[in-house]
C-alpha positions in Angstrom: 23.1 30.8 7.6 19.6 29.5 6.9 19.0 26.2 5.8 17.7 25.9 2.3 14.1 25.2 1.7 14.4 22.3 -1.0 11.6 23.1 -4.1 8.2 21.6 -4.1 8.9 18.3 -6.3 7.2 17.4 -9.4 4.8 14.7 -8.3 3.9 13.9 -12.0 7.6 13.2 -13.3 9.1 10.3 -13.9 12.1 10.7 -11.4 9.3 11.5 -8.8 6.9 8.1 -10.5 10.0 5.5 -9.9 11.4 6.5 -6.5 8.4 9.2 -4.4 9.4 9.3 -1.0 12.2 11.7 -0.9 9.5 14.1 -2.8 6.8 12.9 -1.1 9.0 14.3 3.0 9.9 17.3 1.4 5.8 17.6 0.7 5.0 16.8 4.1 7.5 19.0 5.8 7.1 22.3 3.8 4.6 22.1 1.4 1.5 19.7 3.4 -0.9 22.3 1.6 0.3 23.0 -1.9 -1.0 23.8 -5.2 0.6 22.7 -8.4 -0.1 25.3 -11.0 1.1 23.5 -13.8 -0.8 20.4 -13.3 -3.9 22.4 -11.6 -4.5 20.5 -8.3 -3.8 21.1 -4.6 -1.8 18.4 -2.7 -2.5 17.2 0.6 0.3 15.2 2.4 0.3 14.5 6.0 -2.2 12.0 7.7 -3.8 14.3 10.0 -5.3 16.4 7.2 -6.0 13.5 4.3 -7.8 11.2 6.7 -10.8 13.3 7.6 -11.0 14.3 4.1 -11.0 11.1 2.7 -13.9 10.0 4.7 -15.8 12.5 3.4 -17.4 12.8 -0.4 -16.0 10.7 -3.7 -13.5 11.8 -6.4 -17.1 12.9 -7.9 -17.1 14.3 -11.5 -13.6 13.7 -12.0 -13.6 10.1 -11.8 -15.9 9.5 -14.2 -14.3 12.2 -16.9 -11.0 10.3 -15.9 -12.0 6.7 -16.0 -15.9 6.2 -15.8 -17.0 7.0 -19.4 -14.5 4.5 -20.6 -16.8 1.6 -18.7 -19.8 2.3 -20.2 -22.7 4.7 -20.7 -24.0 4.8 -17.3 -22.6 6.7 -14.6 -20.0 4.7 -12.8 -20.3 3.5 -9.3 -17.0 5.7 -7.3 -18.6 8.8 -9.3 -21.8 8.8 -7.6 -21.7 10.4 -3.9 -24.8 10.7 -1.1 -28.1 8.5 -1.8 -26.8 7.6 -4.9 -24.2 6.2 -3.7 -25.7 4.7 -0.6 -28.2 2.5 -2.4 -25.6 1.3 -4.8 -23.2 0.0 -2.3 -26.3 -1.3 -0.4 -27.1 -3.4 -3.4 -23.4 -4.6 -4.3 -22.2 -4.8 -0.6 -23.6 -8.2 0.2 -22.0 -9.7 -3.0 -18.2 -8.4 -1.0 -18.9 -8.9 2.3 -17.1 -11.3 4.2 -19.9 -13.8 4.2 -20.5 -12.9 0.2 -16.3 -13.7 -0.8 -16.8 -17.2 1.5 -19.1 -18.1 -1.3 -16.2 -17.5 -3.7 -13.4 -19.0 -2.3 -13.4 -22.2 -4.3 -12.9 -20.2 -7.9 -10.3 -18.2 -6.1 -8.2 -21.1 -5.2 -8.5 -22.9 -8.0 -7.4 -20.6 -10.2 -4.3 -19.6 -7.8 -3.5 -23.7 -8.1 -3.9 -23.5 -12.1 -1.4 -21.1 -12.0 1.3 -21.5 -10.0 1.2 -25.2 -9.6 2.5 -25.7 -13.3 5.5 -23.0 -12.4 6.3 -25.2 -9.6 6.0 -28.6 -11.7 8.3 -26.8 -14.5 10.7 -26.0 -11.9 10.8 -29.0 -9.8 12.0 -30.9 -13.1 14.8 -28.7 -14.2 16.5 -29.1 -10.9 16.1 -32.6 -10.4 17.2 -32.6 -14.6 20.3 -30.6 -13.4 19.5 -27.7 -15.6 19.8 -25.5 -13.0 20.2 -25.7 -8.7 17.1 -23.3 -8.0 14.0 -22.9 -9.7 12.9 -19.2 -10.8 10.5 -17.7 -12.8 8.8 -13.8 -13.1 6.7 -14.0 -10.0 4.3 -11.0 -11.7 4.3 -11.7 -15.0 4.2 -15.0 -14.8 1.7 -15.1 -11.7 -0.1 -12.3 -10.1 -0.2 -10.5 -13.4 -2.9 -12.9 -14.5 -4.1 -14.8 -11.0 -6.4 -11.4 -9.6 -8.1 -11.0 -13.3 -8.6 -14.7 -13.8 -10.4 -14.9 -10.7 -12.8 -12.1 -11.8 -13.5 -13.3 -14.8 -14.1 -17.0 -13.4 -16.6 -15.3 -10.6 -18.4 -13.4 -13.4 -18.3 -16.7 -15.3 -17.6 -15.3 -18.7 -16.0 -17.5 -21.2 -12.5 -18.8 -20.6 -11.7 -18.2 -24.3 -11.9 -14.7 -24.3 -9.0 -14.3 -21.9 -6.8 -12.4 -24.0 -9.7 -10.0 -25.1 -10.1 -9.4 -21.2 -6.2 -9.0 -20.4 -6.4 -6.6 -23.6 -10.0 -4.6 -21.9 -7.6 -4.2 -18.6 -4.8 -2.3 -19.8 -6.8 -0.3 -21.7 -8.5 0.6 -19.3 -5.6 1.3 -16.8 -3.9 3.0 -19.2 -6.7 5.5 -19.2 -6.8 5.4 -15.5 -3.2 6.8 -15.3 -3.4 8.8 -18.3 -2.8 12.4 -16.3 -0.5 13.8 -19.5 -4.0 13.7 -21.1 -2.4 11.3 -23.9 -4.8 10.9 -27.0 -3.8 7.1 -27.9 -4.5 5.8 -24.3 -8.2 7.4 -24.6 -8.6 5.7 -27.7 -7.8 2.6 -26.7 -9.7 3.4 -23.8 -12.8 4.2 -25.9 -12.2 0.8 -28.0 -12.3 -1.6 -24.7 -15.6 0.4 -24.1 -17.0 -0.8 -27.5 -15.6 -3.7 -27.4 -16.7 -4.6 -24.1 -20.0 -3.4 -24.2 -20.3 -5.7 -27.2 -19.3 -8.7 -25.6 -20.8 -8.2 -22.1 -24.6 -6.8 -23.1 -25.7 -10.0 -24.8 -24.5 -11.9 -21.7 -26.3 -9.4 -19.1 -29.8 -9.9 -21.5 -29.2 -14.3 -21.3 -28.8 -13.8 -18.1 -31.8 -11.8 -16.8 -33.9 -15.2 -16.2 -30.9 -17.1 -14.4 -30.3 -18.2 -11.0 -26.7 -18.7 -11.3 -24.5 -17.8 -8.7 -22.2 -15.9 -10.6 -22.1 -11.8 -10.1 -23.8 -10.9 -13.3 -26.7 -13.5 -12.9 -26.5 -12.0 -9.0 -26.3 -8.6 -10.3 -29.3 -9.3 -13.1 -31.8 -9.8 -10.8 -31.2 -7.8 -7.9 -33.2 -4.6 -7.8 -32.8 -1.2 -6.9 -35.6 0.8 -5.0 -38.1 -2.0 -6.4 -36.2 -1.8 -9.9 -34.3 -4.0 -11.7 -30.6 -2.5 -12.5 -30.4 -1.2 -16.3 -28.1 -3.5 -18.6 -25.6 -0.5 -18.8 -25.4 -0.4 -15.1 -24.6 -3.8 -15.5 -22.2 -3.3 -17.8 -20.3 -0.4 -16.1 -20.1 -2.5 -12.7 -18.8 -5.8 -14.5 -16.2 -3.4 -16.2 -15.3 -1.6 -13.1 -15.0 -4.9 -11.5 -12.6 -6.5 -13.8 -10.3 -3.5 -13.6 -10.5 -2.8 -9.7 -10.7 -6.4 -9.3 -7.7 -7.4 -11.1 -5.7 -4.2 -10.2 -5.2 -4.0 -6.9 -4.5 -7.5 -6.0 -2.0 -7.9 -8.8 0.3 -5.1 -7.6 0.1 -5.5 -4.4 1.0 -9.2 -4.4 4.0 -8.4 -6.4 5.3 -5.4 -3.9 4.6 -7.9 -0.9 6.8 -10.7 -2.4 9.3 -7.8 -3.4 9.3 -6.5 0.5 10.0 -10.4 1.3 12.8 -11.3 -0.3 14.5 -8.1 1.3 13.3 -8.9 4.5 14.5 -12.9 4.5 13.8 -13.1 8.5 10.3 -11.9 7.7 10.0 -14.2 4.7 11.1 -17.1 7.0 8.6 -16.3 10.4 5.3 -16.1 7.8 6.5 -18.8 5.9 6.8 -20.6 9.7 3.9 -19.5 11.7 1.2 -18.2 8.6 -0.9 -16.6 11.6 1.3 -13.6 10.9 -0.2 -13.3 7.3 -2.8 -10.7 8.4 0.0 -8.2 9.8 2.2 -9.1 6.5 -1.0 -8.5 4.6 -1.5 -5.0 6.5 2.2 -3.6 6.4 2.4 -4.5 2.6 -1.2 -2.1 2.2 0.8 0.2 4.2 4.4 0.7 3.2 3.8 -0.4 -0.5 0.1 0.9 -0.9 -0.6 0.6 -5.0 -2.4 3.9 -5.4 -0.2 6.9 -5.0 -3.5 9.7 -4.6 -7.1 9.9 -4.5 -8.9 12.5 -6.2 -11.8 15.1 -4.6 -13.8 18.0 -5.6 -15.2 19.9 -2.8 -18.1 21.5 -3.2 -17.6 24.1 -0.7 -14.6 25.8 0.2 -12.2 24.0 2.2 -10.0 24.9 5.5 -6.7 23.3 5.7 -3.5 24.6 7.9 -5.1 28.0 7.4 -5.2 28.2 3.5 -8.4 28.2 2.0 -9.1 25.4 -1.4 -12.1 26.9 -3.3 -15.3 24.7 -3.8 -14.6 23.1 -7.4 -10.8 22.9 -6.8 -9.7 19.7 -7.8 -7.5 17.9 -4.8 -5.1 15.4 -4.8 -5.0 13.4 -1.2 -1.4 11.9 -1.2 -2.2 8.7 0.9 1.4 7.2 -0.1 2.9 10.1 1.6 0.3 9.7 4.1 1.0 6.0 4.6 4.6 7.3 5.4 4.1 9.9 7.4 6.4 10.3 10.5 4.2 12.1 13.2 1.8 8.9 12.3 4.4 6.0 12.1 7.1 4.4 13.6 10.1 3.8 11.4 8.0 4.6 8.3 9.9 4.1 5.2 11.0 0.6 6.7 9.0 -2.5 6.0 7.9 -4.2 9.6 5.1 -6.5 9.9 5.8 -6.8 13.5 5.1 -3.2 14.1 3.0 -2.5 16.9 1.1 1.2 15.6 -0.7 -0.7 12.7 -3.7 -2.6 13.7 -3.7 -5.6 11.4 -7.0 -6.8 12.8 -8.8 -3.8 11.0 -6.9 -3.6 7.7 -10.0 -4.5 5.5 -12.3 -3.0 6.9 -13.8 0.9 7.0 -11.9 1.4 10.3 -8.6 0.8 8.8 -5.9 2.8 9.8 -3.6 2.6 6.7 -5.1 4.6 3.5 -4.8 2.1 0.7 -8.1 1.7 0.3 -9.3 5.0 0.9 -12.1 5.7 3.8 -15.3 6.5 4.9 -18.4 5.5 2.7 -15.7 5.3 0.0 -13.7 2.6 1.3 -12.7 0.4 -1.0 -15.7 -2.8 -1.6 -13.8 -5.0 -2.9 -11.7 -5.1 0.5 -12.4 -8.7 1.5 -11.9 -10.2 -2.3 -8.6 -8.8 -2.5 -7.5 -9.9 1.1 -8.6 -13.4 0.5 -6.9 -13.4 -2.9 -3.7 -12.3 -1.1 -4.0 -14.3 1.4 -5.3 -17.2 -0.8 -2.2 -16.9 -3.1 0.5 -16.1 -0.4 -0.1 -19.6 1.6 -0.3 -21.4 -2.0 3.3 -19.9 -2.7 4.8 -20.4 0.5 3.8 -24.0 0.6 5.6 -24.5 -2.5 8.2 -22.7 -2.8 10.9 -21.2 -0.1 14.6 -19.3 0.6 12.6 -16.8 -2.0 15.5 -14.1 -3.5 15.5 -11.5 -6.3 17.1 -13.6 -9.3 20.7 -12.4 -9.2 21.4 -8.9 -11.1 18.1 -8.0 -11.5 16.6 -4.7 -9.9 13.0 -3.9 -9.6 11.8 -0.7 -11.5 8.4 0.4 -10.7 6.4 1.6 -13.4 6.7 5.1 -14.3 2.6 5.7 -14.0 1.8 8.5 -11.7 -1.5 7.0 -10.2 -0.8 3.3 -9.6 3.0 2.3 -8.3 3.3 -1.3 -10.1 5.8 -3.2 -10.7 5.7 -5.0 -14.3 8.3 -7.6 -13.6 9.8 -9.4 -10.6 12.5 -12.4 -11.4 12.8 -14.7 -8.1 14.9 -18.0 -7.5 13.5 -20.3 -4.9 13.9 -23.7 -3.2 11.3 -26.2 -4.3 9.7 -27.7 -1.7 
């Protein structure tokens, strides 16, 4: 009797949201080339066939229909695709570069120190006040929740004040990132943090045409673009894009490498030892917990894969979680190892990477560095302060059910105070 081929799974339900990888094998193994009539899109899901496509055009019109409008009038950066998009990353690349982050990393650290330090204060004092034996505290919503934004906001020095407008911008704006169920109240919250923002931001970007500040926007004001100056609502859509990529990424993933590491104590204890391991920590997190479940592409000509044809104008759904977990491409992959040896850790910020998290090709993410020195920044701060890191007894993480970013909204710890 022939073994039953299990049913394509439904990548966009919440069962599939909270817990993908069973789905996500069954994808790979009999379904790598599948199209979802119900939700319109074809799935790609084994390595092999997402990364050559990935290093190819953008998400195109899609993004901006998605997400981009929602940032401002003009059209936004990860829309554009060919010269367009060449020139623009030619202008903003200097500002992320390796060099261009250096610049940065004084804001970046202090406002890791202005968080966390204060946790750790609070804490030290209810131990030694006998109130209770280990300290603890939400490690995301406490922490990385706000660490990633506060740090774009301080490096596009706009006013402290305003930081519950901005936190209130951000998940608007992600809402409408994630908002594949085409829900009317997350576009119109959407379309509020555009008004608002636009608002708020334009008189900055018109103050700050005649500065020679070094923060982004001054950067960004007079930089020019084949001999012009950018438009103020190129401005604005960058600034936008850059407070929600910005604070996005590093947020999650901070939280799902501190989750990893209080599962994998002997881990936890050898970075928190010998912090030359940070880079492969840093790498296996983008790997085995990489935020962003799919990346989006229109082709504009028909498309060969495993001998089924996707028509030009289809729109496609690379998988890269699945692809990140892919057996005939890693070792072990569902288990978290940041000593494994078929993972270069040396190129996990860069184009060359060999995990997807950030996508590839001329669309690999920009913001690369920031987000690895953020990481990297916050990581040592924590682990100089704090160690023996657990999940606070009885609680269980429970990833957000949002189909396009894997988060985690809450992660209770208990810790040693050092």
């Amino acid at each position: 009797m022939e073994a039953r081929i299990p049913a394509p799974p439904n990548v966009l339900s919440p069962e599939h949201v909270v817990d993908p990888w069973p789905g996500l094998a069954v994808l790979r193994e009999h379904y790598p080339v599948h199209y979802d009539a119900d939700a319109e899109f074809w799935m790609l899901s084994r390595y092999s066939d997402i990364r050559p496509i990935s290093r190819g055009s953008g998400p195109g019109p899609a993004f901006q229909e998605l997400l981009g409008q929602y940032l401002g009038d003009a059209v936004s950066f990860p829309s554009l695709d060919g010269a367009e998009h060449r020139h623009r990353r030619r202008l903003l690349a200097p500002f992320f570069a390796r060099s261009g982050v250096e610049s940065f990393q004084y804001r970046i650290e202090r406002q890791a120190r202005g968080l966390l330090e204060p946790i750790v204060e609070r804490e030290r004092a209810a131990v030694a006040a006998g109130l209770r034996t280990r300290g603890e505290m939400d490690f995301i919503e406490e922490f990385t929740s706000r660490f990633p934004l506060h740090v774009m906001i301080d490096m596009l020095d706009l006013p402290e004040v305003d930081y519950p407008r901005m936190h209130a911008w951000f998940r608007a704006w992600t809402g409408a990132e994630g908002n594949v169920s085409r829900d009317p109240e997350l576009f119109e919250r959407a379309l509020w943090a555009r008004e608002d923002f636009g608002e708020f931001i334009l008189p900055i970007i018109a103050e700050r045409r005649s500065s020679d500040a070094d923060d982004l926007i001054s950067k960004m004001c007079v930089a020019e673009l084949d001999g012009m100056a950018l438009p103020d609502e190129e401005v604005r859509s960058i600034a936008a894009g850059m407070i929600l990529g910005g604070g996005e990424t590093t947020d999650h993933q901070l939280g799902w490498l501190m989750h990893e590491l209080t599962g994998h104590p002997e881990q936890q204890q050898a970075l928190a030892e010998d912090r030359a391991l940070m880079d492969k920590a840093l790498a296996e997190s983008m790997r085995h917990s990489s935020i962003v479940q799919y990346i989006g592409r229109t082709p504009t000509e028909d498309l060969q894969v495993r001998g089924t044809t996707i028509p030009a104008g289809s729109s496609v759904a690379l998988l890269i979680a699945s692809a990140n977990h892919d057996p005939d491409r890693w070792q072990n992959p569902d288990e978290f190892d940041m000593f494994r040896t078929d993972h270069d850790a040396s190129k996990a910020f860069i184009g060359s990477a060999e995990h997807l998290g950030f996508g590839a090709g001329p669309h690999f993410c920009i913001g690369s560095h920031l987000s690895k020195m953020e990481m990297e920044l916050a990581m040592n701060l924590v682990l100089d302060n704090i160690g023996d890191i657990r999940l606070a007894d009885g609680f269980e993480a429970q990833p957000d059910p949002a189909p396009f970013i894997r988060s985690l909204p809450s992660l209770k710890i208990t810790f040693e105070v050092r």
